[in-house]
N, C-alpha and C positions, 0 to 999 in steps of 0.2 A: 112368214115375215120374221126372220131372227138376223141376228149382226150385223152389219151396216145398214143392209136393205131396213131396218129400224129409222135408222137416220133420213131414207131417201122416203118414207113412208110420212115421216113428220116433214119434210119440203114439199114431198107435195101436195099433201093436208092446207101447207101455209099459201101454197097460191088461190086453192077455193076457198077458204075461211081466213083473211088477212087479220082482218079483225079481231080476231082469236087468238091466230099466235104472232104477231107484229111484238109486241113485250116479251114476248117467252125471252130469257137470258138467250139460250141456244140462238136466236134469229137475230137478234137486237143490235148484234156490233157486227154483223153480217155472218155466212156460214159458209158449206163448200158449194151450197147451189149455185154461187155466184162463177163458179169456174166448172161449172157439168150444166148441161142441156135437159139432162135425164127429170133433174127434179121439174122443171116447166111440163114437157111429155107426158109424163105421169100424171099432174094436173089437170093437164087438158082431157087426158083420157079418164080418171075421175067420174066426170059428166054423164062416161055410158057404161062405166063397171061399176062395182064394189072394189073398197080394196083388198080384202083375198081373192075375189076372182082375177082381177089386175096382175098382183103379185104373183102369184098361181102359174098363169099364165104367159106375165111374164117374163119368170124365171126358166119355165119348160121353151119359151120362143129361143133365150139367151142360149140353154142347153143343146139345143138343135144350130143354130147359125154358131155355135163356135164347133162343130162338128163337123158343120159343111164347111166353115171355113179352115180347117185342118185338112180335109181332105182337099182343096182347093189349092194348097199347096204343095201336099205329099205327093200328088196326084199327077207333079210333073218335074219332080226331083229325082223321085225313085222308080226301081223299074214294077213291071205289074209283079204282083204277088209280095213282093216285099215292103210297097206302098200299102198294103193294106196291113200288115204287124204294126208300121209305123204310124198310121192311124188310127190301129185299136188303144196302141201304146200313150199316145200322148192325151186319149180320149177317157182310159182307166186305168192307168198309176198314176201315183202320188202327182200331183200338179205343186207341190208344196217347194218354196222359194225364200229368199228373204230370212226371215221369221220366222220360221217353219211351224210355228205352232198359230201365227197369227195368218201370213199369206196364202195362198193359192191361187193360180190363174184358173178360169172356167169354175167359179164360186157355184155353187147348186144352189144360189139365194140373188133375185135382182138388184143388181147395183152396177153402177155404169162401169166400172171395172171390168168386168168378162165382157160387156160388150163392146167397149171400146179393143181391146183384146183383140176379138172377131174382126175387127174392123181396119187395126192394123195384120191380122192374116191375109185378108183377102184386099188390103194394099199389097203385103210381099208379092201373093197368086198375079196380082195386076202385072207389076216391076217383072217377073216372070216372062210372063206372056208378053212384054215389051208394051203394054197399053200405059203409058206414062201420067197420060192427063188421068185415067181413072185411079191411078195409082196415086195419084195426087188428091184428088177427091177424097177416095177412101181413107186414108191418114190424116186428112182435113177435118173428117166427118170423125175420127178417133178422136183429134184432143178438142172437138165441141164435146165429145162425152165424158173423156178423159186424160186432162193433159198432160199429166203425170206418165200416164203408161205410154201413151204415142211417143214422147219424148224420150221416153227410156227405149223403146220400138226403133226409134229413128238412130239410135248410138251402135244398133246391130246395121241398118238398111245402109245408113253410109259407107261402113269397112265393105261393105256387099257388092258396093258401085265402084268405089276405088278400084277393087281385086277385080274386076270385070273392065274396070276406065280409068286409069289412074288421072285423067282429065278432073276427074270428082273431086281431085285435092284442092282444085283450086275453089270451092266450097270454103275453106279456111278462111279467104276475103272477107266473107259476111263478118268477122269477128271486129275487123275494122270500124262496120257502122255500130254493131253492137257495144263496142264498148266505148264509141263516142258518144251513144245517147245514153249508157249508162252515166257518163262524167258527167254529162248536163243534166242527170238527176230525171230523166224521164220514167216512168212508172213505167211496171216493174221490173227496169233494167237496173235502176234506181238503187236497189235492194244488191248490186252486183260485189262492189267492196261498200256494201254498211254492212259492219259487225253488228253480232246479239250486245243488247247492254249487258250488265251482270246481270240485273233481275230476272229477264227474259233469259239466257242461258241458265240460271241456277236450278230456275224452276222444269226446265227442260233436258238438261244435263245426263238424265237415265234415259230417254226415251230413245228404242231401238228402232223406233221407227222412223227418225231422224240419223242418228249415230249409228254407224258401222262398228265402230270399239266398243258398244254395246250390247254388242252380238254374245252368244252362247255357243259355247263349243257345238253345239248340235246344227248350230245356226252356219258355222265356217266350214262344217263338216259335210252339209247337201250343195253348200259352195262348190268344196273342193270334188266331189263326187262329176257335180255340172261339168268341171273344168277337165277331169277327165274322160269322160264320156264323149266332149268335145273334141278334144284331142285324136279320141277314137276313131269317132267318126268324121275327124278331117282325116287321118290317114287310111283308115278301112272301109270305107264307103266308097259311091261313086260320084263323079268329079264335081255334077250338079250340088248336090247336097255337101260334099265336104266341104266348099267354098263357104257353105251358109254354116256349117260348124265353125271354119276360121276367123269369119267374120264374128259369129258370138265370141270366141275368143278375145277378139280385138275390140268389141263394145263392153266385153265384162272389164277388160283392164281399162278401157276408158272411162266406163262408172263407176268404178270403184276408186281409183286414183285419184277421179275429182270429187268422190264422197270426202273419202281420206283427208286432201289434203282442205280442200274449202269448206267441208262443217265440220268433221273433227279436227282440222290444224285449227283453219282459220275462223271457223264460226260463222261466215260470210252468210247473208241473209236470204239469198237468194237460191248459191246454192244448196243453202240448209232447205227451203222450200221445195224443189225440184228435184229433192230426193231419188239422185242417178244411181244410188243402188238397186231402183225396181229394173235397171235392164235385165236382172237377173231372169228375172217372168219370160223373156223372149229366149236366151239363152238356156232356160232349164227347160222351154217346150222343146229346144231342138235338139240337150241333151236327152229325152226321152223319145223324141222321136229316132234318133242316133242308135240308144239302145235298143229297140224294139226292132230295127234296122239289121240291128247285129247280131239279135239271138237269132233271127230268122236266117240271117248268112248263114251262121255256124250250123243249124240243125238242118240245113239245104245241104253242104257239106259232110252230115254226118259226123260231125267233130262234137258230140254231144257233150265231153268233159269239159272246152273250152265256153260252151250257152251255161253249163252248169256253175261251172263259176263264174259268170258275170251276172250271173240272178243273182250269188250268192253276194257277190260286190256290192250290188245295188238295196239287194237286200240289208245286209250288214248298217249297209251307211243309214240306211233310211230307220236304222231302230236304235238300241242304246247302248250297242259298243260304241268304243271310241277308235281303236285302233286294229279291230278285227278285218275291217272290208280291207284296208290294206294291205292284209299278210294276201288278201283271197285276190287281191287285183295283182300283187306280185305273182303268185300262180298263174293266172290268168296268162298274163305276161310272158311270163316263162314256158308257158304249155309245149305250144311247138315245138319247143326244143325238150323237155322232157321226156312227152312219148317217142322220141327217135330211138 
């Protein structure tokens, strides 16, 4: 039980013993159980574990369903043999996003974050396989765990259906009802154009978990790595999967542009809350599924200097240079034409 799973441990402590922690500060002016399923769950379940057996348990259950649901997807992107690198790939490197010293998808600790995760996986495998209504389901069943991540999930899953339907844009209508029950003040659309006061901004003003300009070179640096590797695998890959690399393109520039301008321009309350920089999480699983994709092309090919430098790419960016993986992804780049 270590970092957040701490938090989900004391919610669901507070559904069997209310009495106990009802005062705790933490519970008192409400907490995030009110927006995750997870902390009720746990609760219930309570009744017939301990909580290390619970936790234990399941953190190993989350570890396996985001495994199966990796492979759930790779599983009909890519062709055989090379589905399985991009499976190993997104299952053990770096899952580190965001924050990079604070986030990762598929956490080794229970907390409704990786499983909501899993949950928008095996919504994509649905949307795939053309099963709509469970695709629907599944994503539904995400932001009861998680609405944060499904919602950052769903900024990838749209560009996905447009490039497949352009019929999808008419999706855009929704913003019509949306932002008329935001003017009438209905909760929490409510929150759509209400600014932070000062108080509330001052005191929140550093927090990178909110703020994008408050990022760290290291933090724009596994960005820009994502944005690459994207790239990659929209143009080197095959047609299945490059599309879902495009579309991560096209949700990163849409999370980030309305991080940018609506809590770092504007402050806006809402979307300070919905914190659309986590699209990165979906985005950085399919940059690494992309590259695992890619080493395994090139060393199928026999092109072992071109798999060598892009270890070294990913490499580089993932530790404490700043402008090394650079010079190593211009090589990369340039390969084909070099050995000639």
């Amino acid at each position: 039980i270590a970092s957040d799973s701490i938090l989900y441990m004391g919610q669901a402590l507070a559904q069997i013993e209310p009495g106990i922690f009802t005062h705790d500060l933490f519970f008192q002016y409400g907490s995030q159980s009110q927006y995750s399923l997870l902390p009720w769950i746990l609760g219930k379940l309570l009744n017939y574990a301990s909580l290390p057996t619970l936790f234990m348990w399941g953190t190993f259950f989350s570890l396996l369903l985001f495994a199966a649901s990796c492979w759930a997807v790779l599983s009909k992107l890519l062709p055989h043999q090379q589905r399985y690198w991009a499976w190993l790939g997104t299952i053990c490197l770096p899952g580190i996003y965001g924050v990079v010293h604070i986030f990762s998808y598929n956490e080794a600790f229970l907390t409704s974050r990786p499983l909501a995760e899993s949950f928008c996986l095996l919504s994509i495998a649905a949307l795939i396989r053309h099963r709509w209504t469970l695709a629907g389901i599944l994503i539904f069943v995400a932001g009861l765990l998680h609405p944060l991540q499904a919602i950052a999930a769903a900024l990838i899953i749209w560009p996905w259906l447009v490039i497949k339907n352009r019929r999808w844009l008419h999706a855009l209508w929704l913003a019509i009802p949306i932002l008329g029950l935001a003017w009438m003040g209905v909760r929490p659309l409510d929150g759509l154009w209400q600014q932070m006061d000062p108080d509330w901004l001052a005191s929140v003003r550093h927090s990178t978990h909110i703020f994008v300009g408050q990022w760290g070179v290291n933090d724009f640096k596994a960005l820009a790595l994502d944005v690459c590797l994207l790239v990659l695998g929209w143009r080197m890959l095959p047609l299945d999967f490059s599309r879902w690399c495009l579309a991560g393109l096209a949700g990163l520039v849409l999370g980030f542009s309305a991080s940018l301008i609506f809590a770092d321009g504007l402050h806006w309350v809402l979307p300070i809350s919905l914190q659309l920089w986590r699209v990165q999480w979906l985005a950085h699983w399919l940059a690494i599924a992309g590259l695992a994709a890619l080493l395994y092309q090139h060393f199928k090919q026999e092109d072992f200097g071109r798999a060598l430098l892009l270890g070294l790419v990913a490499q580089l960016a993932w530790g404490e240079t700043e402008l090394g993986w650079l010079a190593m992804l211009g090589l990369y780049l340039a390969w084909p034409w070099l050995i000639q």
